[in-house]
C-alpha positions as CSV (number, residue, x, y, z in Angstrom):
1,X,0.6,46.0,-80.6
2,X,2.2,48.8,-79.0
3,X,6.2,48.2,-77.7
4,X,5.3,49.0,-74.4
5,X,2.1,46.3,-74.5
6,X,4.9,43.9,-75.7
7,X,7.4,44.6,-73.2
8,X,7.8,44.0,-69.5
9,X,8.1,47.5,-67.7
10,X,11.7,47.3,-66.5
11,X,10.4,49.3,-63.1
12,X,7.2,46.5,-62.4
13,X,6.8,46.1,-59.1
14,X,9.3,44.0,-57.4
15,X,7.4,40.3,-57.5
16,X,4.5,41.5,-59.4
17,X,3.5,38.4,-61.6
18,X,-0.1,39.2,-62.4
19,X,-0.7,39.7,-66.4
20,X,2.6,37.5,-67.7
21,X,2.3,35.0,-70.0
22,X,2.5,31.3,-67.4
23,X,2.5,28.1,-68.8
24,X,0.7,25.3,-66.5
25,X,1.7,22.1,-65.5
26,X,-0.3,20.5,-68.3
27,X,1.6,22.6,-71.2
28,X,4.9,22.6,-69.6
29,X,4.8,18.5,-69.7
30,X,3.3,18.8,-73.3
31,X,6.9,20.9,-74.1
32,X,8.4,19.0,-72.9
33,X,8.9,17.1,-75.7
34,X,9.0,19.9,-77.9
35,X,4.8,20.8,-78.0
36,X,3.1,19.7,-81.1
37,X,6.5,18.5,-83.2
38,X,7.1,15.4,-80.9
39,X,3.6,14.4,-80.4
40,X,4.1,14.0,-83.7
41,X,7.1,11.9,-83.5
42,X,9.7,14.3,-85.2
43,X,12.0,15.2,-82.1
44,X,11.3,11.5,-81.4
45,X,12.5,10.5,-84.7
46,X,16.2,12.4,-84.3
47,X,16.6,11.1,-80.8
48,X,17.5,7.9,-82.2
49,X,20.4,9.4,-84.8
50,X,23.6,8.2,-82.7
51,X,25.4,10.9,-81.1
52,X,29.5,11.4,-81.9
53,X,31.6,9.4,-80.6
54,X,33.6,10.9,-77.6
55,X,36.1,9.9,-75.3
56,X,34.7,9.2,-71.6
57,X,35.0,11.9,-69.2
58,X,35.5,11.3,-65.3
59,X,34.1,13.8,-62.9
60,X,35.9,17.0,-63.4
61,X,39.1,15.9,-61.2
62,X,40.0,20.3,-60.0
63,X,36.4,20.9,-59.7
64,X,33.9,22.4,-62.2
65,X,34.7,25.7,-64.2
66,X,34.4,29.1,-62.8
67,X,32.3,29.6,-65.8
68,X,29.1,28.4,-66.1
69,X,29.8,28.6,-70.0
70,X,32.7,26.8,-69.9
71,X,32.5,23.3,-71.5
72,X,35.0,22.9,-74.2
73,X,37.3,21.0,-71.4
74,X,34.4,18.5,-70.6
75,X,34.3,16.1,-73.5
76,X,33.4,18.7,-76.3
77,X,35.9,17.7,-78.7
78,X,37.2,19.2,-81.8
79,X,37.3,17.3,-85.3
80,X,39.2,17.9,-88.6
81,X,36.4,17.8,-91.3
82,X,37.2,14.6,-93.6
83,X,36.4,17.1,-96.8
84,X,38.2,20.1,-95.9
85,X,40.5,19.5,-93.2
86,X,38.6,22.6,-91.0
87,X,39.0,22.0,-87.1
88,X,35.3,22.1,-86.3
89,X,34.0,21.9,-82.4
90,X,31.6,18.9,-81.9
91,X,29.3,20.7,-79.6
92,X,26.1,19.0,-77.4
93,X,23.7,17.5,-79.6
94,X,20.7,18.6,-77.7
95,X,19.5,21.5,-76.4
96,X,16.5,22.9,-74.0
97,X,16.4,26.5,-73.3
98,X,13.7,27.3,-70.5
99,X,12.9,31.0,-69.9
100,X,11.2,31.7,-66.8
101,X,10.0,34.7,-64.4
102,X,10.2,34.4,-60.8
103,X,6.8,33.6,-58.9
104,X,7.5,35.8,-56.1
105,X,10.0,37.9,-54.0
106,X,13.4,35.3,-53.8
107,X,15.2,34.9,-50.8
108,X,17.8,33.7,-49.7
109,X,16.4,30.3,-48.4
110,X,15.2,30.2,-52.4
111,X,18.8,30.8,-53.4
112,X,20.0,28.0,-51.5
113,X,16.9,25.7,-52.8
114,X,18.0,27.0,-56.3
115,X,21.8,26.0,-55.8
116,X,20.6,22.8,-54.1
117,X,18.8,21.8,-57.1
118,X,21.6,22.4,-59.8
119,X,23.5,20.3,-57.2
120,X,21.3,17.5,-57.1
121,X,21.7,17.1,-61.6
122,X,25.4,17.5,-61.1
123,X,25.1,15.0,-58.9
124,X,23.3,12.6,-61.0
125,X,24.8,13.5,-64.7
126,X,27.9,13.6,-65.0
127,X,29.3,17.3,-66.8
128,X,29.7,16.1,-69.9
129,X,27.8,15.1,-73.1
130,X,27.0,12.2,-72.3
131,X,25.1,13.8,-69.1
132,X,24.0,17.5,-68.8
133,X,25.4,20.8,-69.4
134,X,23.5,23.7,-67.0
135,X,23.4,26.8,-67.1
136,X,21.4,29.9,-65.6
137,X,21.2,33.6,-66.7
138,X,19.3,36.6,-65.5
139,X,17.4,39.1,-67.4
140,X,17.9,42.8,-66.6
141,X,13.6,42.6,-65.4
142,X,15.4,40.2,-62.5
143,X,18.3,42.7,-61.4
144,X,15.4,45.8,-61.5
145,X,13.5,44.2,-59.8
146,X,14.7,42.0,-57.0
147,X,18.2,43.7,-56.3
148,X,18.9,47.2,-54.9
149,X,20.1,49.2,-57.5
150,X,23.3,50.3,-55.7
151,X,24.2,46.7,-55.2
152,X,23.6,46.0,-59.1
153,X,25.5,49.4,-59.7
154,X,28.7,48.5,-57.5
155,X,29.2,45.2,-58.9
156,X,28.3,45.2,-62.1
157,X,30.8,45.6,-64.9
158,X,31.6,47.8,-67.6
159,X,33.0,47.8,-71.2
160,X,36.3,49.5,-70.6
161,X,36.1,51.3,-73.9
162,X,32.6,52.9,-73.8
163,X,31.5,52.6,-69.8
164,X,28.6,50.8,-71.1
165,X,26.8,48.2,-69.0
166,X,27.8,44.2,-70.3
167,X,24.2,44.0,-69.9
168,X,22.0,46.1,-72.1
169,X,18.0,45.8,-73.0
170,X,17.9,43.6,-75.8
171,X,17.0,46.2,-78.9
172,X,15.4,46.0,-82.2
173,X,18.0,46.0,-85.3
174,X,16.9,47.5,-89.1
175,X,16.1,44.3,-90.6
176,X,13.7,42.9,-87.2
177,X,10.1,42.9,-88.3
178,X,8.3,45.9,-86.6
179,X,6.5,43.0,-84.2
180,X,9.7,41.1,-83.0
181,X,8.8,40.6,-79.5
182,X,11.5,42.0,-77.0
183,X,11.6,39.8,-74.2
184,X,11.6,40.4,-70.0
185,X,12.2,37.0,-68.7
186,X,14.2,36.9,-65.5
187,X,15.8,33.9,-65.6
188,X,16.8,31.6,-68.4
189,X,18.2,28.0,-68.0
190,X,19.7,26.2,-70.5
191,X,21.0,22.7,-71.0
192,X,22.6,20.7,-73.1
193,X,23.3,17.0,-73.8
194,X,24.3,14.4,-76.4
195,X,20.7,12.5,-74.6
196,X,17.3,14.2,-75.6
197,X,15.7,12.4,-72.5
198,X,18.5,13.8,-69.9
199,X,17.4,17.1,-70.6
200,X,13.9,16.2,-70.2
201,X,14.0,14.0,-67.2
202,X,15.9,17.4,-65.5
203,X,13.0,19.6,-66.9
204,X,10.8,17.7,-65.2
205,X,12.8,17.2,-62.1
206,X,13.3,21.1,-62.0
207,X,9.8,22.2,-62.7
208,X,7.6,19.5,-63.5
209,X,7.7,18.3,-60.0
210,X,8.4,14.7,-61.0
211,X,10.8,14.1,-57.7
212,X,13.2,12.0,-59.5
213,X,16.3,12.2,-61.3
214,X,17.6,9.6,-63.6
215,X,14.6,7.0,-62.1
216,X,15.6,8.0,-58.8
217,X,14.3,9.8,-55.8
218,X,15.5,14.0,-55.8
219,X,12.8,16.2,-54.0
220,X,15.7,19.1,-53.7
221,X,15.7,19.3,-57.7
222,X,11.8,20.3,-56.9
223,X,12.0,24.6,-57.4
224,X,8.8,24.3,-59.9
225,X,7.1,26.9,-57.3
226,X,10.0,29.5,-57.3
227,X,9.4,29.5,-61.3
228,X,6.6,30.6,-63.8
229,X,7.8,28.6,-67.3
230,X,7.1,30.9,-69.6
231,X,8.4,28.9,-72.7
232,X,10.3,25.9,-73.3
233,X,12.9,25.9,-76.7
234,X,14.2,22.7,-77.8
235,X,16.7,22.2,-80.7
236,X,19.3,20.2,-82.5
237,X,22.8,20.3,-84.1
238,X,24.6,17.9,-85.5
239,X,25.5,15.8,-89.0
240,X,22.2,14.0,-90.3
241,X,20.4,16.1,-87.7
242,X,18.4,18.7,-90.0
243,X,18.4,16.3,-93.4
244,X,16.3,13.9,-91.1
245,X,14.1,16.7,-89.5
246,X,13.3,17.7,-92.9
247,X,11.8,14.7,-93.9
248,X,10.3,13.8,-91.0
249,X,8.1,17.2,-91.3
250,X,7.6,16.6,-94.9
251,X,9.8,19.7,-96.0
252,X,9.7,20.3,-100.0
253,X,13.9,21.4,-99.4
254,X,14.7,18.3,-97.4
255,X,16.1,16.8,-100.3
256,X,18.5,20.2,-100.8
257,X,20.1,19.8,-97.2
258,X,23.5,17.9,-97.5
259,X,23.8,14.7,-95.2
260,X,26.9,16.1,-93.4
261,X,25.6,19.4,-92.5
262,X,24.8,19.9,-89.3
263,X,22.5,22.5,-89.4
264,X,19.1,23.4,-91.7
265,X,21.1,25.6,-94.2
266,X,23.5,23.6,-95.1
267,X,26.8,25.2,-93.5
268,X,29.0,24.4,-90.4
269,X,28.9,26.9,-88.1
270,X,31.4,25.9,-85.3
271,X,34.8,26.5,-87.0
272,X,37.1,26.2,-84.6
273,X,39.1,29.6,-86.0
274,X,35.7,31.1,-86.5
275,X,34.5,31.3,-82.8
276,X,35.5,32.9,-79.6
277,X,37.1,31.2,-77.5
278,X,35.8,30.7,-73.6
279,X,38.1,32.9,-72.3
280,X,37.5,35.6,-74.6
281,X,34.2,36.1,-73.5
282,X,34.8,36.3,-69.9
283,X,34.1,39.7,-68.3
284,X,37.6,40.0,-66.5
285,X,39.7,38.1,-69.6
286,X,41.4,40.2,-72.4
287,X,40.6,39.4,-75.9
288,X,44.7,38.7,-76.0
289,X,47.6,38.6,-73.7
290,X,48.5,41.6,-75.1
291,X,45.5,43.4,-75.3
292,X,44.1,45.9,-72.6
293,X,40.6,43.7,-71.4
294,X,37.2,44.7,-73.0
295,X,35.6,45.5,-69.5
296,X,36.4,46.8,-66.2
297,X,35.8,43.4,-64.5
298,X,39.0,42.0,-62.5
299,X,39.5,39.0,-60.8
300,X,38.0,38.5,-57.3
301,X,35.0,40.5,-58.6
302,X,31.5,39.4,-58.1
303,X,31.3,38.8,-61.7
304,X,34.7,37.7,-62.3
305,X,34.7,33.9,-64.5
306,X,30.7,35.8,-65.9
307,X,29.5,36.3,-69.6
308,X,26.5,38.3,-71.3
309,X,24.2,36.2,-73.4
310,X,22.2,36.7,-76.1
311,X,19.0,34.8,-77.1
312,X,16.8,35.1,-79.8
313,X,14.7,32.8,-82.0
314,X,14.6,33.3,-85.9
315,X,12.5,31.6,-88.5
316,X,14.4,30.9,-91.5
317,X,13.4,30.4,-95.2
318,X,14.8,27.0,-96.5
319,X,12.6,27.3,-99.8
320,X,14.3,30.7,-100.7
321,X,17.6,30.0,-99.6
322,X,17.8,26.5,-101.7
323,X,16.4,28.0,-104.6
324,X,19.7,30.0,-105.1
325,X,22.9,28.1,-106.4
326,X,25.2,26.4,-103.9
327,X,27.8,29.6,-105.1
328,X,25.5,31.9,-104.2
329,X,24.3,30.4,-101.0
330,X,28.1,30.1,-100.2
331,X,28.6,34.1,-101.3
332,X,26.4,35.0,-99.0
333,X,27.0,32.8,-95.7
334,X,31.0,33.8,-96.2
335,X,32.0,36.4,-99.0
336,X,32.4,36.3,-102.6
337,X,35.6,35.1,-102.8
338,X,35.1,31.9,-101.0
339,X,36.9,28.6,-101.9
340,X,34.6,25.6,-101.4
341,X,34.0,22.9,-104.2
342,X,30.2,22.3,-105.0
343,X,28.3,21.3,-101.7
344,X,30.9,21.5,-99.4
345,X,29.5,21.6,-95.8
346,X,32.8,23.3,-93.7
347,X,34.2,26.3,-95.2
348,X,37.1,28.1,-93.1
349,X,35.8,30.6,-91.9
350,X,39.4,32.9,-91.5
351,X,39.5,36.7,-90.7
352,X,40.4,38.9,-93.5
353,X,42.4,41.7,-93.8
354,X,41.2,44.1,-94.9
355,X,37.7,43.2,-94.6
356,X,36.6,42.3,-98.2
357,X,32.4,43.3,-97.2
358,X,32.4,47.3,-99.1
359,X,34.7,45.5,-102.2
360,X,32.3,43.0,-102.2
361,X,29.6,45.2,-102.3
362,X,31.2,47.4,-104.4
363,X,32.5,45.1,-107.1
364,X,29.5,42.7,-107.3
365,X,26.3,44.2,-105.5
366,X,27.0,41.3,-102.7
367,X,27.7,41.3,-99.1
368,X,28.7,37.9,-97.4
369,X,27.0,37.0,-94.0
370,X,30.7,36.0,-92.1
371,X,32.4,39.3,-93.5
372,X,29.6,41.6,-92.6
373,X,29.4,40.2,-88.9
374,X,33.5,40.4,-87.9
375,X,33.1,44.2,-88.4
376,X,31.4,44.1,-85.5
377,X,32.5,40.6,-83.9
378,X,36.1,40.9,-83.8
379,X,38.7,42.8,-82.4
380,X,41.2,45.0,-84.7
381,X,43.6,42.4,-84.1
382,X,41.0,39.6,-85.4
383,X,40.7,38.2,-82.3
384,X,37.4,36.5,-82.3
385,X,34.9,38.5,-79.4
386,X,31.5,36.0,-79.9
387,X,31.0,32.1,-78.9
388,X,28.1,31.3,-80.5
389,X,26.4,28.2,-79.7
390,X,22.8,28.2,-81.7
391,X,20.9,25.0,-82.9
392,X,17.9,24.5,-85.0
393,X,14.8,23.9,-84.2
394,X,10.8,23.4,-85.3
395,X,9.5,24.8,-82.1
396,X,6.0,26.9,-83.4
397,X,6.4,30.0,-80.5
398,X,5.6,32.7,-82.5
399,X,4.5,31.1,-85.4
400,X,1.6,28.9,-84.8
401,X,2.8,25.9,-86.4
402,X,6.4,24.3,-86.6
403,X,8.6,25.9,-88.7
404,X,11.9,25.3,-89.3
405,X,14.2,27.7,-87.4
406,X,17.1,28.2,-84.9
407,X,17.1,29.3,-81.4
408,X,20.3,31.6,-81.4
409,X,22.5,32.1,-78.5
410,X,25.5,33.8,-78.4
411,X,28.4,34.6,-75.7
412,X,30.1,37.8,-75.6
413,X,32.4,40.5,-72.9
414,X,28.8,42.4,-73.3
415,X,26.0,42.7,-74.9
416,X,27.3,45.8,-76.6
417,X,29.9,43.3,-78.5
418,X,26.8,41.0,-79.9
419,X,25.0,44.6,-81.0
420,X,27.8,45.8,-82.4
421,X,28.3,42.7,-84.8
422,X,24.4,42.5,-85.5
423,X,24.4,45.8,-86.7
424,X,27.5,45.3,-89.1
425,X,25.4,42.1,-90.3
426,X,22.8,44.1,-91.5
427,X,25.5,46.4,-93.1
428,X,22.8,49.3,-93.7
429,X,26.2,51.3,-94.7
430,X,26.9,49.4,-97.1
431,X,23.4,48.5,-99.1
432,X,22.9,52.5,-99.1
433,X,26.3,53.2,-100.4
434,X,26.5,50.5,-103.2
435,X,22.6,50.1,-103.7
436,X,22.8,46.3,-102.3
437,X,19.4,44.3,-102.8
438,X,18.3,43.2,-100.0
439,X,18.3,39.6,-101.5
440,X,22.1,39.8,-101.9
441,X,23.1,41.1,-98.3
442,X,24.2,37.9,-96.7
443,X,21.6,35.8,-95.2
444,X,19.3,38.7,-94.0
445,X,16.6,38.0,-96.5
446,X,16.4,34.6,-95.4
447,X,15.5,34.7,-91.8
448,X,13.3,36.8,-89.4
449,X,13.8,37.1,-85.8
450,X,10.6,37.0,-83.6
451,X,11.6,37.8,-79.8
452,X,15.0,38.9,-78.2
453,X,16.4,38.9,-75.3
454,X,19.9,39.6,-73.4
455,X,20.9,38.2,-70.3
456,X,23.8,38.4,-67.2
457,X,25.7,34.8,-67.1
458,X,26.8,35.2,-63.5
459,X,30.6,33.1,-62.8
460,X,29.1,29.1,-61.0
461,X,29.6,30.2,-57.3
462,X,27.2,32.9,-57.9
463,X,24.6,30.8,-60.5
464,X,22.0,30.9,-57.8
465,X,19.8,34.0,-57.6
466,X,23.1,36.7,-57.8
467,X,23.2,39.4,-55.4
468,X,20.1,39.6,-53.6
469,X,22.2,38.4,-50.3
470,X,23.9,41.8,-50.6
471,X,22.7,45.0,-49.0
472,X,22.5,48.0,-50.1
């Protein structure tokens, strides 16, 4: 099919809903247990894993976070690895991403009923794990559509090095299949909980018209007729999480995944040292105290406390990846050089200097994953520029049946940081100079993305439907 069949003009008529993809009520309560995988108990299954321990957390005593993003202070703890001593963050067990397109023309009575409704789940789970993390994002098909392009202009910002938007069109990279679906949602929600069935009881509060909340009555949670669901993602990460899944879905490798890893491939991903930190990834926060910030957003400004996301989904290939040694799976997720003793889950995932990816590939025909991204993903300085927070997942989409995957998401200054480091993952430079296989360049070989998408975090006291209560 053609790009443009695939794709959501970016100039369709303002409100124009006729010919997208719309899930009905009867599919979006069938996702929401995760389609065809919990029917057949599997979700189900890892729902009753016990969560990690955490410390109780009160109602946020100076208010909630400017950014929307922003949960590390909420009872997201970080935990030394028993095997390797590695600060690791504990993230949210559970996550639900729901991408939507607006039914109609918003106003600015909807973007009240839309700030009403994220009120009314603060107001019944607490901001924590142990309740619900929310979040909404907007799609550039939203802005394009719904807000005067002088008003988007004016307000939105700019990476201070290259005048690029923070929000780009998602794009195809060299190793996408040549049908990887590029996305035009306009708004994307996401949640995230330590409870499977708190993020499902606000699904259906939200757009499954259920009227309650936690077993009791919340008709302003009710926007299910502002929204068009056009696909509901559900995932996991965690210890135990993906060894379980595995064998619930009767997968030949499940026996390969180590116990402790918290993901399908059998590597932590949330090294504490390894990861952005939230105020790295704010538009109007320097990388560094003394660095010069990466975009020309300032306090005060609309945007100001705001982040870009990035969401994909990838399908990944567990029977290829564990038919390679646990040295060569940890070559290419880190570099050549790495230190881990056989099966260790948490490597530290440290920048090097010089970057060791071109010796690598030079030296040994091998480019590790880690190395090959933080040409991209970090700052000459090695501050960290990317908060990644994906999770796996058996959601079918594009597939047709469940297969095991991971929804990424990723927080950045702009999207042009999370296309820069995607492109130095791929390290096309390098497999041309040294005559890499394609099998030996990091994890590429091993996953394949099927739809993109980038989106506008906007800063919480300007969640609800951004901008469209300016003029132009």
């Amino acid at each position: 099919m053609a790009d443009r069949e695939r794709e959501v003009a970016p100039q369709q008529a303002a409100g124009a809903v006729s010919g997208r993809p719309r899930l009905t009520r009867r599919q979006l309560l069938a996702m929401a247990g995760g389609a065809a995988v919990v029917a057949g108990g599997l979700y189900a299954g890892l729902a009753l894993v016990e969560a990690p321990r955490r410390q109780p957390v009160a109602p946020p005593r100076a208010g909630y976070p400017v950014g929307q993003y922003q949960i590390a202070d909420y009872g997201v703890r970080i935990a030394s690895d028993p095997s390797s001593a590695v600060e690791v963050i504990v993230p949210p067990v559970w996550n639900l991403v729901i991408t939507t397109r607006l039914a109609r023309r918003p106003t600015q009575h909807d973007q009240q009923r839309l700030e009403g409704a994220l009120r009314a789940v603060e107001a019944t789970y607490p901001y924590s794990p142990a309740g619900v993390f929310a979040l909404v994002a907007y799609g550039l098909s939203y802005f394009r559509a719904y807000v005067p392009a002088q008003v988007f202009e004016e307000h939105l910002p700019r990476m201070a090095d290259t005048g690029a938007p923070v929000l780009l069109d998602a794009v195809r990279f060299d190793s996408d299949p040549p049908d990887l679906l590029l996305e035009a949602d306009d708004v994307v929600f996401q949640l995230r909980a330590d409870a499977l069935a708190n993020l499902h009881d606000v699904q259906h509060a939200l757009f499954g018209r259920s009227g309650t909340l936690a077993g009791q009555p919340a008709p302003h949670a009710d926007i299910a007729d502002l929204f068009a669901v056009t696909s509901v993602r559900v995932g996991f990460v965690g210890a135990k999480l993906p060894r379980r899944m595995a064998e619930q879905a009767h997968l030949s490798v499940a026996d390969h995944i180590p116990d402790a890893s918290p993901l399908f491939m059998g590597f932590t991903s949330t090294q504490r040292l390894g990861q952005a930190t939230e105020s790295a990834v704010a538009f109007e926060q320097p990388p560094d105290p003394l660095l010069r910030p990466l975009t020309t957003a300032r306090p005060g400004d609309y945007f100001a406390g705001g982040t870009s996301l990035h969401l994909s989904h990838l399908i990944e290939d567990l029977d290829g990846w564990y038919a390679q040694s646990y040295d060569e799976r940890a070559a290419r997720m880190f570099h050549r050089n790495a230190v881990a003793p056989e099966g260790r889950v948490t490597v530290q995932t440290s920048w090097l200097n010089p970057n060791t990816s071109a010796l690598d590939a030079r030296d040994a025909s091998v480019v590790g994953h880690n190395e090959a991204v933080q040409r991209g993903s970090r700052s000459p300085q090695g501050q960290a520029l990317q908060l990644r927070v994906d999770f796996n997942t058996m959601d079918a989409l594009d597939t047709g049946s469940p297969r095991p995957g991971v929804h990424f998401l990723a927080f950045t200054a702009g999207s042009q940081i999370f296309h820069l480091s995607r492109r130095a993952m791929d390290a096309t430079d390098l497999m041309g100079r040294y005559g890499v296989a394609a099998s030996a360049n990091g994890i590429n070989s091993f996953i394949t993305a099927t739809r993109r998408q980038n989106f506008l975090v906007p800063p919480r006291r300007h969640r609800a439907l951004p901008l469209i209560e300016l003029k132009a």
